[in-house]
KEPANU-982296 format. One record per residue (C-alpha): x negated, y negated, z negated. Coordinates in steps of 0.5 Angstrom, whole numbers, padded with zeros to 4 digits, always signed. Each point is the difference from the previous one (the first is absolute). Layout:
<rs>
XYZ...
</rs>
This chain:
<rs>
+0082-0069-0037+0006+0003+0003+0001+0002+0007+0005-0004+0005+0007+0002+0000+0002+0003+0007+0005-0003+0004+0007+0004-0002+0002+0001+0007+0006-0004+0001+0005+0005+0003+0000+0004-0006+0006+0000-0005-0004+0003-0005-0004-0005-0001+0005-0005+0000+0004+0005-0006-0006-0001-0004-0001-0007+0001+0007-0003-0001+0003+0005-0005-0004-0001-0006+0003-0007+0002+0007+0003-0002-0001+0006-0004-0005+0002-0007-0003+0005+0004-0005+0005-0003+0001+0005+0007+0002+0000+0006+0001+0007+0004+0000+0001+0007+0002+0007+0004+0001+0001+0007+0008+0000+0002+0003-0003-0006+0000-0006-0004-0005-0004-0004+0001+0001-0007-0003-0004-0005-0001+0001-0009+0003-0006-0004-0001-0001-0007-0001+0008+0000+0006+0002+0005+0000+0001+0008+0004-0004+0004+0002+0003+0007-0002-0006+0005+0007+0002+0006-0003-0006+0004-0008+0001+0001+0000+0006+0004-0007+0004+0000-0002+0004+0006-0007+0004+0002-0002-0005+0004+0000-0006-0005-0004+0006-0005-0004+0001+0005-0002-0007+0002-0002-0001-0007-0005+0006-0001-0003-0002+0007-0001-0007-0002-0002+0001-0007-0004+0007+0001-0003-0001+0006-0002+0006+0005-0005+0004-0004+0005+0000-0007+0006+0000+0003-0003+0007+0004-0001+0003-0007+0007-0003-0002+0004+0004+0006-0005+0006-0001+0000+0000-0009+0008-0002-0001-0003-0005-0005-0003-0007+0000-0001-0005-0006-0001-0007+0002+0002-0007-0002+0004-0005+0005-0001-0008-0001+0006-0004+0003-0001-0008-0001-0005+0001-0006+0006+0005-0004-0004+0006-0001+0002+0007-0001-0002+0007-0001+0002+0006+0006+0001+0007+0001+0002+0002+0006+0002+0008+0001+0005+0004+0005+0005+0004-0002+0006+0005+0003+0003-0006+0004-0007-0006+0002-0004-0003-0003+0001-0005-0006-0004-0005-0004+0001-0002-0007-0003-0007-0002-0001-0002-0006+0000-0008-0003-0006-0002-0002-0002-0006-0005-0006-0003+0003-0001-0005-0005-0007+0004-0004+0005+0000-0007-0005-0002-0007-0001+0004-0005+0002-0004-0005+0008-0001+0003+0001+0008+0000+0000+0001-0007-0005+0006+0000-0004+0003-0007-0005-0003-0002-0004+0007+0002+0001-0001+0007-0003-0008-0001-0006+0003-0004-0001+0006+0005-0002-0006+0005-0007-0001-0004-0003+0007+0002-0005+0000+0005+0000+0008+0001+0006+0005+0000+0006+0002+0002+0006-0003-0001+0007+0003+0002+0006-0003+0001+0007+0005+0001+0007+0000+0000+0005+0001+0005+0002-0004+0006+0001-0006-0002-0002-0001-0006-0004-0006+0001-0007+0004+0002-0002-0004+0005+0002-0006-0003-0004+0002-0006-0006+0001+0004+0000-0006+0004+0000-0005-0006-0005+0003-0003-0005-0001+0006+0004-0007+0000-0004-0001-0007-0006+0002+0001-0001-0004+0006+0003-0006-0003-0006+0001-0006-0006+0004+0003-0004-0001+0006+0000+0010+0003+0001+0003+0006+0006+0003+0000+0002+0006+0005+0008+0002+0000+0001+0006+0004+0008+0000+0002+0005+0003+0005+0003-0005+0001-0003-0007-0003+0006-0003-0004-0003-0006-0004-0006-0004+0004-0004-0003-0005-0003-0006+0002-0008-0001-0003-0001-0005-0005-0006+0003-0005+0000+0006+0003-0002+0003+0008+0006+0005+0002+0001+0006+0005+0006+0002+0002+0000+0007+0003+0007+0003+0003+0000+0007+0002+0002+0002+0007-0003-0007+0002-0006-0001-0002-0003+0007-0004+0003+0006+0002+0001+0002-0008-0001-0001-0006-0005+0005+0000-0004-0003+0006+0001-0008-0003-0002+0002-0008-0006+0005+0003-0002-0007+0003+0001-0005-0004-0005+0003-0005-0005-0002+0004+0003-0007+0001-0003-0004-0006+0007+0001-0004+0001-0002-0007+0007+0002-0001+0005+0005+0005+0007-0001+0001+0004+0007+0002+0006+0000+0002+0001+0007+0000-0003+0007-0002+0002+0005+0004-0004+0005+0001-0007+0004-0002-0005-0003+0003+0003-0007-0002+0000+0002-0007-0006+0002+0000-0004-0006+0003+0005-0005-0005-0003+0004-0005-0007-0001+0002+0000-0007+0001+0002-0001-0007-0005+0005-0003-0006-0005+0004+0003-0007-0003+0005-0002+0003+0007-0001-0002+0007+0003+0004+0007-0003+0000+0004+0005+0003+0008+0002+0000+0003+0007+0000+0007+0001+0000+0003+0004-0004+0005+0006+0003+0007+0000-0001+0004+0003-0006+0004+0005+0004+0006+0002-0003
</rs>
């Protein structure tokens, strides 16, 4: 069960920007900085938003109602934070950072609807690979390729068709999945574990049969996702692929 979505505070025209845009625009990002416009991406290009002005103080509002004292503390002491923002049931992915001139905030359209497998025209290795009971199995490629989207619906067919305990470890959670045939924890990093380390050491001991990573991104986690593979169960983690440079 996904937790209640907090009141967006009323006075705040960033949540009125992601609220009623979409309604407007096919947008995919907003980008908010301190002192300048609000820009948004459609169809792959941005748009300058003359009229929907981004100060500090609307920034500051969303870190402090969406963060909370502690997260947000580690936010104005790291210079970065990710986080995901519900506005009236639309989902969306967040990165807050600073920069030269303030503080800004990327939000990223998420799809809440669990996708199903069948619908994403996926190989045939990627439906077989779901009857393994133990392993590693990851997915890569660069943002926004569909890794998560991939994920997610494969979660979404084993608890249409099998009864396991499945523990996801993401920063932040994108796709909710309601239990059917399955039992489903969901852990965000930064609010309910303090990393994918700390999350993935623990929930070895947490009964699971299958571990979803959002990310491997250091040594320890690595390690530990290997561990786990090794001693029958199966992972499903995402890993970016780096940028080509030119």
């Amino acid at each position: 069960m996904s937790e209640p979505e907090k009141p967006a505070p009323i006075d705040n025209p960033v949540y009125r920007y992601l609220d009623e845009l979409p309604k407007e625009y096919r947008i995919s990002d907003f980008h908010m900085r301190s002192g300048s416009p609000l820009a948004i991406r459609v169809n792959g290009e941005i748009q300058i938003m003359q009229d929907c002005p981004i100060t500090h103080d609307m920034l500051d509002g969303v870190f402090r109602h969406e963060l909370g004292q502690e997260l947000y503390d580690i936010f104005d002491e790291k210079k970065d934070v990710d986080f995901a923002i519900t506005v009236n049931g639309a989902r969306f992915r967040a990165n807050g950072y600073h920069t030269l001139n303030g503080w800004g905030l990327i939000c990223r359209t998420i799809v809440t609807e669990v996708p199903n497998i069948d619908q994403l025209g996926l190989p045939p290795a990627v439906h077989s690979v779901l009857n393994e009971k133990k392993g590693l199995v990851l997915v890569t490629g660069p943002t926004g390729s569909g890794k998560s989207t991939s994920l997610a619906s494969m979660i979404n067919k084993i608890n249409r068709e099998r009864a396991e305990h499945i523990i996801t470890i993401e920063d932040p959670v994108e796709f909710v999945h309601s239990e059917i045939k399955s039992i489903i924890s969901q852990r965000e990093v930064g609010r309910d574990t303090v990393s994918f380390a700390s999350a993935l050491k623990g929930a070895l001991r947490e009964d699971p049969d299958i571990l979803l990573l959002g990310e491997m991104r250091d040594y320890e986690t690595i390690s530990l996702a290997l561990t786990a593979a090794e001693t029958g169960h199966i992972i499903k983690t995402q890993k970016r692929r780096p940028h080509r440079s030119v």
